[in-house]
N, C-alpha and C positions, 0 to 999 in steps of 0.2 A: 690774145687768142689766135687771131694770123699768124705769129711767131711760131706759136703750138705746132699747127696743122704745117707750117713750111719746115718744122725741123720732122714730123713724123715721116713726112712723103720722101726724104732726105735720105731718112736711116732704113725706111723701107726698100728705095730704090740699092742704094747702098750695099742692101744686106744681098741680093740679086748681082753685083758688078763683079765679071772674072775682064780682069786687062792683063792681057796675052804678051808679048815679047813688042809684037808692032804696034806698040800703043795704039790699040783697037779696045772696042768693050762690047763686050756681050751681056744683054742685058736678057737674064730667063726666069722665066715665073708665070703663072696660070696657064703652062702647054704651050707659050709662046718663046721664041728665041729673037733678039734683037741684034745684030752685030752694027757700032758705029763707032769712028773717031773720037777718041778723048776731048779734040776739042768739040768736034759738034755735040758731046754733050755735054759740056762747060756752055757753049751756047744755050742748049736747052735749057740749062736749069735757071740760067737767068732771066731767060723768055719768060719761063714758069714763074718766078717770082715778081717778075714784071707784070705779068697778067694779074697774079694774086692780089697784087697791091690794088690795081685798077676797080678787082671785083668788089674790095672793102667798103667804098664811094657806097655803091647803089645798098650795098645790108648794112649801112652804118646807122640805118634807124633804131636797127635792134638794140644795140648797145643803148643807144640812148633813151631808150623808151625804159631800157632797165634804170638808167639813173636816175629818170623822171621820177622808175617807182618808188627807190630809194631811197630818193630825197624828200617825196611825197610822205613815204612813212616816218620819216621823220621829225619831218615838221608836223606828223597826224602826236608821235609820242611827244612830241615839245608841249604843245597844246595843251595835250592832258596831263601829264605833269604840272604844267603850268597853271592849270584849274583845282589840280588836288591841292596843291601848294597854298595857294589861295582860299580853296574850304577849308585847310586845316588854320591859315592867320586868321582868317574870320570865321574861327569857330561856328562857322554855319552848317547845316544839314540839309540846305534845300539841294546843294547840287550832289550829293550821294550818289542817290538814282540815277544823276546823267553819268555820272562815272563811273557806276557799276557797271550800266549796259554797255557805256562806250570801252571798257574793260575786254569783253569777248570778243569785241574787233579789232582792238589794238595788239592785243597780247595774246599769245596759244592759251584756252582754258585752263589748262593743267601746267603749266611752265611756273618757273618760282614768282616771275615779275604779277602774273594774275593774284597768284595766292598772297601775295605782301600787301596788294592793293588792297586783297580784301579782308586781311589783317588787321591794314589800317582803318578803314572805313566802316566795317560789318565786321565787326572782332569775333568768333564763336570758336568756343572750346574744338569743333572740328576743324576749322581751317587749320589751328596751332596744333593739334594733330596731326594735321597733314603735314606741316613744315617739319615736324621732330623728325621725318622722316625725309628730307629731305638733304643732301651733303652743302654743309654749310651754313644750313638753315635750324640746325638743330636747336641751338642757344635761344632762339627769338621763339621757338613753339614753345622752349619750356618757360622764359618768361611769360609767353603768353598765358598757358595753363597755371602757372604761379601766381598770377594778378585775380584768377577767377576763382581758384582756391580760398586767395586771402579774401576776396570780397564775399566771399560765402563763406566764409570764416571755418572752413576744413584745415585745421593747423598740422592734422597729419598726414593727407595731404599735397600741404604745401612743404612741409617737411622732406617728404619725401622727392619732391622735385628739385628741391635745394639740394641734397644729394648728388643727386644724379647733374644737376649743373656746376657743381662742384668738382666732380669727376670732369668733365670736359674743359672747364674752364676757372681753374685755381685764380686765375689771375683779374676776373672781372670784379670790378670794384659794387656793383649792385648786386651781386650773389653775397659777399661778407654783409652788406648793409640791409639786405632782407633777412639774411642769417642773424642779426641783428636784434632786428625788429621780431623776428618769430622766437627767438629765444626770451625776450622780453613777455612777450604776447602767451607763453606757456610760463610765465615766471622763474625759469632756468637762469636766474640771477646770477651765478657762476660761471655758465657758460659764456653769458651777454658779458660779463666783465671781460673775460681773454680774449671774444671778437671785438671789446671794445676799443683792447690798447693794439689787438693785430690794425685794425680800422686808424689807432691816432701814430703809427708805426708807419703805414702807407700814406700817411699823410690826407685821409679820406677825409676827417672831423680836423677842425682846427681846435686850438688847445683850449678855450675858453668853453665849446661845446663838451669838446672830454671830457671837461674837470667838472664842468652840470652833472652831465649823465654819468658819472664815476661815483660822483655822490651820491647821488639818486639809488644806483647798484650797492652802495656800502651799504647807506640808510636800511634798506630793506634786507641785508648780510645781517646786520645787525651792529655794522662796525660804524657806528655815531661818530667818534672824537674822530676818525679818520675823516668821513663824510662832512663835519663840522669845518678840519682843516681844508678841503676842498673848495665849498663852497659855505663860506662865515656868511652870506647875506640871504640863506636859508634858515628860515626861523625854526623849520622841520628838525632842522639838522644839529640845532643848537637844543632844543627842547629835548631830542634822543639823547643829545651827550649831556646832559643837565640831570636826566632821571636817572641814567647808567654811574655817574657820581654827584651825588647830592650835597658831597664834601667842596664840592669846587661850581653848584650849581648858580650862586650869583652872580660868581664871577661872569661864569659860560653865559647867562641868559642879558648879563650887563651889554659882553661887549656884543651879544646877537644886537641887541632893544640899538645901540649905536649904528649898528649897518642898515638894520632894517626894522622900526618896530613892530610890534605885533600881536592883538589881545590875546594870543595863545599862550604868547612869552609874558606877559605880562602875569595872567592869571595861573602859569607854574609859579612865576615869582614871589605871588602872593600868596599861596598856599606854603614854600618854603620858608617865608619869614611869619608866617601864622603865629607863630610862640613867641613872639617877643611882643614886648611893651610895647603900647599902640604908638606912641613917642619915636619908636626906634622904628617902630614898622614905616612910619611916614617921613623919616630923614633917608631911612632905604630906600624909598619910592621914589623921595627926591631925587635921589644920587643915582638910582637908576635912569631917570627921563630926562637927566641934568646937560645932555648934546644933543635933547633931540625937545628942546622941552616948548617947539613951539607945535609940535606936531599932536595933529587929534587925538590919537592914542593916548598921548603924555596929561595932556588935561583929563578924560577921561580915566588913566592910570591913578591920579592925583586926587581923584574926586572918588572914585571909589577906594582907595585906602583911608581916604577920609570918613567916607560915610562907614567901613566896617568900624572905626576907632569911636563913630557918633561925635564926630567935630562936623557938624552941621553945615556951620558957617563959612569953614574953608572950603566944605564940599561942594555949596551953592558958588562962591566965589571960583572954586578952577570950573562949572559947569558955566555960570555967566562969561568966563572967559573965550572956552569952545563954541558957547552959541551965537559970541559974538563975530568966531570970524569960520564957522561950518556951519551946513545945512543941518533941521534936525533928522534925526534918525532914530528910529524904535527903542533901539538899546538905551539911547542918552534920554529919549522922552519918559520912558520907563524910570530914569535913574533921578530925573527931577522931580518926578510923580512920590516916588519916597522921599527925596528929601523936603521935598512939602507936608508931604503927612505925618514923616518919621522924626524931621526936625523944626517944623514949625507947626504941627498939626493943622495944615491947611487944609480940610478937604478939600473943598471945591477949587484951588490950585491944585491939587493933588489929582481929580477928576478929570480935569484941561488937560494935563497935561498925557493921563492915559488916552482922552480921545485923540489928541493929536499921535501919540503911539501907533493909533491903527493906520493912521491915513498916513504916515514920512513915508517917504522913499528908503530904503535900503541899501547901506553901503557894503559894497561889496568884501570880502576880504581875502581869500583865495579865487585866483583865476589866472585864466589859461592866455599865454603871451600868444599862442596861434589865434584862436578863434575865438577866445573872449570871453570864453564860459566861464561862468561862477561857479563855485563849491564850497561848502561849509569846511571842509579839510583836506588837508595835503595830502596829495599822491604821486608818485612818482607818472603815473600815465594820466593822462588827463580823461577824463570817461567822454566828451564829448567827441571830441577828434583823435584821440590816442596817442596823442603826439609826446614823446615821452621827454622828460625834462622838464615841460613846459610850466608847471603849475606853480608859480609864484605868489606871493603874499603884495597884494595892490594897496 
């Protein structure tokens, strides 16, 4: 600042100096005239700046009172940062309210750093309003209005915000992957397939998630043997390509029941071989559960090919097998319940074992790898959580 004010008086005086032949200077300005020696004004001006320097001493508090504030505000923004930072690792909300208030003193009301805060803390469809209009700040209003859309479940909308963030921002990896999900969420199964390989293209999805949700996208195209090559440990996928050619459906439901079994594949299986000699039907049963033949399904598979043929005794034999090393479950309580009454006419074995029917626990058979949910049948979106891909045969 000194430097300032000694170069202005410099160029002002300066701008005033006529030097005459006899190295003399005349110095003229506000109706006054000065005549003096070059050097005694080579004197003066270093007098001048000798003095200057002197006066800094006594108003050098100024300055420093400035840095105090400086530093002071700084260490006020470290603080609160440091707290926000804080409430958001421990997911807490008690300290909100201290950072909202302490928000209008730290930061100008209306400045972008105010509005982020309270973005982050007090989300409302108007603050992200107000950032859309903001330079810079546009992308995070529209995700913001995009998250309140999909939770209100407005898919047109949120549509239409995908758009518009599309236009400014081709290249954000969470605009394709909501584009994504909202193409899914409207059943646009054509569209979600081209964002899906744009997505496995950027390298968004790794390729074991791809080739889920690819199939998942066929499945519901209607394109099974592709969906089936995709993902073989989908029992969904095998069961689509099994009905679409019936000519090759034991093969198809064979090698599913080896990946993965499953009473869905099981009971197409058994309806495909319906027409044949109960003989045949139950060497097919074999040879169907014959890699996987220690698994619940497989005895249960075995025990009802059994009991449609009225071989009693193998029946009870593969279910004594199952209960000897599973819990019971309604289905198999139910299935002893006949073959007591149906092949040894036991009632009251027959009765036991319906009462026990009511009260087993339930094994699950479709559910969801996110959050856990049960379902009677496959879907590509899980209805619990929506998580697409997720719905697996347990």
């Amino acid at each position: 600042m000194m430097k300032l004010i000694i170069t202005l008086i410099s160029v002002f005086l300066l701008g005033f100096l006529i030097v005459n032949d006899t190295w003399t200077i005349t110095i003229i300005g506000f109706g006054y005239e000065l005549t003096t020696s070059v050097f005694l004004f080579i004197i003066a001006i270093i007098a001048l700046i000798y003095v200057m320097s002197l006066l800094r001493k006594p108003f050098g508090w100024i300055s420093g009172y400035q840095n105090w504030c400086r530093t002071r505000k700084q260490n006020q923004k470290e603080a609160y940062l440091t707290l926000a930072l804080q409430t958001i690792l421990d997911r807490s909300s008690k300290n909100i309210n201290v950072l909202m208030k302490q928000r209008k003193t730290i930061f100008p009301q209306k400045s972008n750093e105010a509005l982020i805060i309270e973005a982050l803390f007090k989300p409302t469809p108007y603050v992200f309003e107000q950032l859309i209009h903001r330079e810079g700040m546009e992308i995070i209003g529209i995700r913001g209005l995009l998250s309140e859309a999909q939770k209100n479940g407005d898919l047109n909308e949120a549509a239409r915000l995908l758009q518009k963030a599309e236009q400014k921002a081709p290249e954000e990896t969470w605009i394709q992957e909501s584009l994504w999900t909202l193409q899914t969420l409207q059943s646009d199964w054509g569209e979600a397939l081209n964002t899906l390989d744009k997505l496995k293209k950027r390298g968004i999805v790794d390729k074991k998630t791809y080739m889920t949700r690819k199939a998942c996208l066929l499945l519901k195209l209607g394109q099974a043997k592709e969906a089936f090559r995709l993902d073989p440990e989908n029992p969904a996928a095998a069961i689509a390509y099994a009905r679409q050619t019936p000519e090759k459906a034991i093969n198809i439901l064979s090698d599913s029941w080896e990946k993965t079994p499953c009473w869905e594949t099981y009971l197409l299986f058994r309806d495909t071989i319906q027409s044949e000699k109960p003989a045949k039907r139950m060497k097919l049963t074999e040879k169907l559960v014959r890699k996987n033949k220690e698994n619940r399904l497989s005895f249960m598979a075995l025990a009802q090919t059994a009991m449609d043929a009225h071989m009693w005794g193998a029946a009870k034999e593969y279910m004594t097998s199952y209960l000897n090393a599973y819990p019971i479950t309604p289905q198999t309580a139910t299935m002893m319940a006949m073959i007591e009454r149906e092949g040894w006419h036991h009632e009251e074995g027959a009765k036991a074992w319906e009462e026990k029917a009511t009260t087993a626990d339930e094994i699950s058979g479709w559910g969801c790898d996110i959050c856990n949910h049960s379902t009677n049948e496959w879907d590509a979106r899980c209805p619990n959580c929506n998580a697409f891909g997720s719905i697996r045969f347990k």
